[in-house]
C-alpha distance (Angstrom), angle and dihedral (degrees) to the residues before:
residue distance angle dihedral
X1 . . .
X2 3.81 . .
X3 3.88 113.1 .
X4 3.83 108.4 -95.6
X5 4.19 130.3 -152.7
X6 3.61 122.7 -141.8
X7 3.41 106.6 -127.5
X8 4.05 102.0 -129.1
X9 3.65 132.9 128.3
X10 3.88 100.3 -127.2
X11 3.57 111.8 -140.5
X12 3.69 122.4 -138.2
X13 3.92 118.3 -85.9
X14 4.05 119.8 -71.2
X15 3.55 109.8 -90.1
X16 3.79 146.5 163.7
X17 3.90 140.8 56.6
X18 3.95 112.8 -14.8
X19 3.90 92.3 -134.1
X20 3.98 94.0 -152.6
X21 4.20 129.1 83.3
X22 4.04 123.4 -90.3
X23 3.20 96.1 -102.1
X24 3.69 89.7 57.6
X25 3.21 105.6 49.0
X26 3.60 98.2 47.5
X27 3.32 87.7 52.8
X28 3.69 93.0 52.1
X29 4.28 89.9 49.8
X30 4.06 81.5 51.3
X31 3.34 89.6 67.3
X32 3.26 105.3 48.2
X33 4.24 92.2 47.0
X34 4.02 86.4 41.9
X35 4.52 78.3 57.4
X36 3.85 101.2 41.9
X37 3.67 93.3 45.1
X38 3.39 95.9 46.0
X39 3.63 94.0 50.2
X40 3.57 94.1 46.1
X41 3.81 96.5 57.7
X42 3.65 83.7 48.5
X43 3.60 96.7 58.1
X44 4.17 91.9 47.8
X45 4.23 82.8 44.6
X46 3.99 89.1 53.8
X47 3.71 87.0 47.1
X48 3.52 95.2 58.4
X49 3.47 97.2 47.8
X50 3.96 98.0 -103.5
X51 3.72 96.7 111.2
X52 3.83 117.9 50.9
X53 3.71 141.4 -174.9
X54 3.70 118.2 37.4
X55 3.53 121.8 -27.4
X56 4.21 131.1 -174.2
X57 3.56 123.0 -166.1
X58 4.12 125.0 -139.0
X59 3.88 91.9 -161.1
X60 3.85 98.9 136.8
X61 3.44 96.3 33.4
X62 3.33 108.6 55.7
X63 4.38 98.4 122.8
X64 3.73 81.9 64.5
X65 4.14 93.8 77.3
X66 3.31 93.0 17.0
X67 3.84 93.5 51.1
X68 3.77 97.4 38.8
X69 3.95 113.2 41.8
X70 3.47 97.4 52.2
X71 4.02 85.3 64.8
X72 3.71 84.2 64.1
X73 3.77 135.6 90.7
X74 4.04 111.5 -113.0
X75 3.99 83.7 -123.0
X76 3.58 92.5 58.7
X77 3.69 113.1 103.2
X78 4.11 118.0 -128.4
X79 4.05 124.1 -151.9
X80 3.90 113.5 -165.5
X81 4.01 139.1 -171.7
X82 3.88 124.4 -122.0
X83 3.92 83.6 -83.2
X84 4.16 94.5 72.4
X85 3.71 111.2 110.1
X86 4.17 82.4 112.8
X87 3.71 93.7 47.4
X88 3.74 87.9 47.3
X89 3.69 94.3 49.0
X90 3.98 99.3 46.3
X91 3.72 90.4 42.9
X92 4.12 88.7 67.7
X93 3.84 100.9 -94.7
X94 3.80 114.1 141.9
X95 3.38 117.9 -115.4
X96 3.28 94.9 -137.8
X97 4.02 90.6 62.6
X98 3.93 79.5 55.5
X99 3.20 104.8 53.6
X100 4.19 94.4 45.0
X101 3.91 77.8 49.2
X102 3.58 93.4 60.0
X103 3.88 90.3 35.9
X104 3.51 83.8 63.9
X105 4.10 86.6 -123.2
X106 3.75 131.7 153.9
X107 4.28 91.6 -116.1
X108 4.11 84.5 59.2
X109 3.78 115.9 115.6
X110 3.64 91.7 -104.5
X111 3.92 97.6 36.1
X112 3.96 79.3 -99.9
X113 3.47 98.0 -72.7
X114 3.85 90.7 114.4
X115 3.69 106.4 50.9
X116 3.70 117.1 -168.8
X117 3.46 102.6 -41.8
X118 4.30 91.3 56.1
X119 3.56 99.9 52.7
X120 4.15 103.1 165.5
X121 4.02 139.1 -179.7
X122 3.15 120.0 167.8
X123 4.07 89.3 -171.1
X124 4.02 92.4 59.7
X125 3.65 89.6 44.2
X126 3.66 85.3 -118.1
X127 3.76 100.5 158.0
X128 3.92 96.1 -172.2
X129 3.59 164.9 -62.7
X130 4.07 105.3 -104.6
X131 3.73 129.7 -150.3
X132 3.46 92.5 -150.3
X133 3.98 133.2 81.2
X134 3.61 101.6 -116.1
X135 3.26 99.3 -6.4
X136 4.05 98.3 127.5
X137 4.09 84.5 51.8
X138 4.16 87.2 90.4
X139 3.92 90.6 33.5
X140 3.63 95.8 56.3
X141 4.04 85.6 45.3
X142 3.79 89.6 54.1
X143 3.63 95.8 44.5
X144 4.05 87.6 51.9
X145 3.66 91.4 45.4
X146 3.80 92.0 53.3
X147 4.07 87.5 45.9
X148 2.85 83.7 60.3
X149 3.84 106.3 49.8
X150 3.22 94.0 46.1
X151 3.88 94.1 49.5
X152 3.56 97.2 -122.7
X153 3.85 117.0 156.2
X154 3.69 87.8 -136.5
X155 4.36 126.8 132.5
X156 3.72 120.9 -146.9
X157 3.36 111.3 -150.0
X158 4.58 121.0 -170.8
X159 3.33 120.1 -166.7
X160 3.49 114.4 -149.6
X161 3.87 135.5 166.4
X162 3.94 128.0 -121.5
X163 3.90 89.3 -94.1
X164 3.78 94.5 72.9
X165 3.56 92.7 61.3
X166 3.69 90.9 82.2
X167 3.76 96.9 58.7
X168 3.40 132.8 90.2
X169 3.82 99.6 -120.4
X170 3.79 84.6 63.8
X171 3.74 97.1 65.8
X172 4.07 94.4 33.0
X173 4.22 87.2 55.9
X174 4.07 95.6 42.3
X175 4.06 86.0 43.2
X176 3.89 94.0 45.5
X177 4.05 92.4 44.1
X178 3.64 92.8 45.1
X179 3.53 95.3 50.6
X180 3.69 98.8 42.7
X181 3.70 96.8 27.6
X182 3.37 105.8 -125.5
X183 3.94 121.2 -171.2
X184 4.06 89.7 -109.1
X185 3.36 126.0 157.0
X186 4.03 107.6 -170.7
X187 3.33 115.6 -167.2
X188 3.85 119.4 -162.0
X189 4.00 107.8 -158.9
X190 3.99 90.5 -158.7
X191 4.21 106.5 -166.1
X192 3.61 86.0 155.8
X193 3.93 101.9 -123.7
X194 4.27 116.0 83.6
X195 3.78 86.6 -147.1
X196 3.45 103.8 -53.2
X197 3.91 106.5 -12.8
X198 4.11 116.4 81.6
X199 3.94 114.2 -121.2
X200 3.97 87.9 -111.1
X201 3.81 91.8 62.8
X202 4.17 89.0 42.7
X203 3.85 98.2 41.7
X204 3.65 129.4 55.8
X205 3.96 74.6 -170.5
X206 3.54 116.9 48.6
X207 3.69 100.1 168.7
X208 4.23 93.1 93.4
X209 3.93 82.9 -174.6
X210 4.06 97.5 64.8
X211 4.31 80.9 45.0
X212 3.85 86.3 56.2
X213 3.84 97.2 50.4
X214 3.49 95.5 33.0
X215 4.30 75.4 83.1
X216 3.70 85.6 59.5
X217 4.24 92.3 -116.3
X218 4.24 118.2 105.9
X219 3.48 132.7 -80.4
X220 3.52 131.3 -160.1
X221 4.04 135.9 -172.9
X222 3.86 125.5 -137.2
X223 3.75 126.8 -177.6
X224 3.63 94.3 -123.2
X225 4.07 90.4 -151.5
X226 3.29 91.5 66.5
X227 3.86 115.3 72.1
X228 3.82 86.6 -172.7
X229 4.74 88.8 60.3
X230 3.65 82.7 42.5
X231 3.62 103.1 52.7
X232 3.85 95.2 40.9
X233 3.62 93.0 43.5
X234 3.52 89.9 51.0
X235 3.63 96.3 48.9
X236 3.58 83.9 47.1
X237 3.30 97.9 56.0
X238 4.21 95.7 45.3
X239 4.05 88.3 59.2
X240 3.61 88.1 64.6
X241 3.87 100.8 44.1
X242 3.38 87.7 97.4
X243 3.86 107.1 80.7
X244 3.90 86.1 45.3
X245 3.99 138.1 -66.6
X246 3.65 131.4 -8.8
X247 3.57 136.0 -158.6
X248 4.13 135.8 -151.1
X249 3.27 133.2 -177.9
X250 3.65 123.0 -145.5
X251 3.74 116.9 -155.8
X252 3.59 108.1 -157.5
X253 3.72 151.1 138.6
X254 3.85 134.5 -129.3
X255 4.07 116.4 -148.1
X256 3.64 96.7 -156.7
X257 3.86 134.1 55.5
X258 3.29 118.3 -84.3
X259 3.52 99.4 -93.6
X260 3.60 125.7 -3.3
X261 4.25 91.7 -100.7
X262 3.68 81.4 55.1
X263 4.19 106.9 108.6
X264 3.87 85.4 -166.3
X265 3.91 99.7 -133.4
X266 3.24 95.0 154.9
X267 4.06 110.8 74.2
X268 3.78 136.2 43.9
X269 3.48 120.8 -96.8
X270 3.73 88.3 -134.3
X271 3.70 100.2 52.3
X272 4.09 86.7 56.7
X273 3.96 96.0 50.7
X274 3.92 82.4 50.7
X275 3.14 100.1 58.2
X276 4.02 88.7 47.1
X277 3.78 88.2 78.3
X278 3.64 85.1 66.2
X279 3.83 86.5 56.5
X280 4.15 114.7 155.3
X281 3.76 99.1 -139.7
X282 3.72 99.3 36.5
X283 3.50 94.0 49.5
X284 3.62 106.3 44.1
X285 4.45 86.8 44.0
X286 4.18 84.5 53.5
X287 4.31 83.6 51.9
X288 4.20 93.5 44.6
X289 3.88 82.9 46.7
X290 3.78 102.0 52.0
X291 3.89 87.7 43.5
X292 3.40 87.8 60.1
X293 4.30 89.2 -121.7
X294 3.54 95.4 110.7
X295 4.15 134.5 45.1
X296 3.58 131.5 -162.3
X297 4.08 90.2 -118.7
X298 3.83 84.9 50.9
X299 4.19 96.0 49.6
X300 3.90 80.4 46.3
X301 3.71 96.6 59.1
X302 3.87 94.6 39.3
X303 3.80 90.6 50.7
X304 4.23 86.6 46.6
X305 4.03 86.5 53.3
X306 3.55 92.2 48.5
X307 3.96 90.5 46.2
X308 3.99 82.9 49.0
X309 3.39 101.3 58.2
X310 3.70 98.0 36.8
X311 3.99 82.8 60.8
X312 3.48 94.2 55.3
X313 3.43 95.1 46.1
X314 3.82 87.3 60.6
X315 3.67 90.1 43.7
X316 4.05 87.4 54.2
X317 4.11 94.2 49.8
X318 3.76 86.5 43.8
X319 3.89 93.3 60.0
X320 4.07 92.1 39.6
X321 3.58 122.5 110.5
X322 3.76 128.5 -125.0
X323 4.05 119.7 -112.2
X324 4.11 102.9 -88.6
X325 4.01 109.3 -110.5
X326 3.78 88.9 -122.1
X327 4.08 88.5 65.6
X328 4.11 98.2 43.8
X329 3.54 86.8 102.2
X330 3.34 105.4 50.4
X331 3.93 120.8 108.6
X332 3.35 86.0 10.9
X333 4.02 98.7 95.0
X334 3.77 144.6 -8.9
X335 3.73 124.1 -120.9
């Protein structure tokens, strides 16, 4: 496949004030170092064999989760792709209950039967990773409808990348929210390539907004480099749940390949590093700098945490134990 460009203007790098306390926006750059390092050691873990399966990597869009869930109310219930170790991490889960996950390990979130792509927890209202493209679209809807129902004050927001847009469970969940309006929040991570095909060969419409409110409900675009557009456009966004769905677009990028069996054929070298000057974390640490909230000694230490716990999260998978063979069966049918 000949190398492809996505054809987008790319603004110039986030910059400015970060309009939010210190506390706050360190905690906001955690985040997104507690994602990038986590995801790195995974992709060094898959290389040596210890991680299995399929396995896609958020590095590049990291202010995306970080940006959005914190604009969310801990009762709210999340729905995420295949691409949601960052949602699962913000949301609360340990990352040691990821990493076992990924190890395939009984002390994973699912009991690792899930892997990467099934991330679970119950306690976060975190109702899953999905293999499929789209397929949270109708589980979000559901999970609205019974909100609803049940007259819980309660959003459900699904995460879902640019690829889903082109299948039918897209349109049936916008349609079905819209016209019963459900307390949806659907969140389009737009990175511009549905694995390895960019949006403009994929839609004959590439304005995912005009889709949105084509289903007569709001839409809303973030700059998803910019944790600060993506938390205020979330927020946004949440305050007007209330008189049915709402849509936001996140424009961002992903460094890696689509998945790690991905040989990434299909986009210039060059356009990638480009878009690293737009980088999340490097960005929004050169803002907390300027400002005077953030030092280099202080970035260090937060990036050594990080590091920390990432290490003992490998150290916890490592000492796991594997499902017995007598229980592989189990939950899986019913006499």
């Amino acid at each position: 496949m000949s190398a492809q460009v996505a054809q987008v203007e790319l603004a110039p790098p986030p910059s400015g004030p970060v309009p939010y306390p210190r506390e706050f926006s360190i905690q906001l750059l955690t985040d997104m170092v507690r994602i990038r390092r986590l995801e790195e050691k995974c992709a060094e873990l898959y290389g040596a064999g210890k991680i299995r399966g399929f396995l896609h990597l958020y590095i590049g869009e990291e202010a995306v989760a970080a940006g959005a869930l914190p604009a969310l109310a801990p009762g709210d219930n999340v729905v995420a792709t295949y691409r949601e170790h960052g949602h699962a991490l913000v949301r609360g889960m340990s990352m040691n209950a990821i990493m076992a996950e990924m190890y395939g390990k009984r002390e994973g979130c699912a009991r690792g039967r899930g892997g990467s792509m099934h991330l679970f927890d119950s306690a976060t209202r975190l109702y899953g990773g999905n293999a499929i493209v789209g397929g949270g679209l109708p589980l979000a809807t559901g999970l609205a409808l019974a909100a609803r129902m049940q007259h819980e004050d309660r959003v459900t927001a699904c995460f879902f990348g640019d690829g889903a847009v082109a299948e039918g469970a897209f349109h049936e969940s916008l349609n079905l929210a819209a016209l019963w309006k459900l307390p949806v929040l659907f969140c389009c991570e737009n990175n511009l390539y549905g694995m390895g095909t960019a949006i403009e060969r994929a839609e004959s419409q590439t304005d995912l907004c005009a889709k949105a409110r084509s289903y007569d409900m709001p839409a809303l675009s973030a700059d998803g480099m910019d944790i600060v557009s993506a938390y205020e456009t979330t927020k946004e966004a949440v305050a007007m749940i209330g008189q049915g769905p709402v849509f936001v677009e996140y424009r961002t990028y992903r460094y890696r390949a689509h998945s790690m069996f991905d040989a990434e054929l299909y986009r210039q070298k060059a356009e990638v590093e480009e878009w690293k000057t737009r980088g999340p974390i490097h960005t929004f640490t050169a803002r907390l700098k300027a400002e005077g909230k953030l030092t280099e000694e202080e970035f260090l230490a937060l990036d050594a945490r990080a590091a920390a716990e990432v290490a003992a999260a490998v150290a916890f998978a490592e000492a796991g134990t594997w499902e017995p063979v007598e229980d592989l069966l189990k939950d899986v049918h019913t006499p």
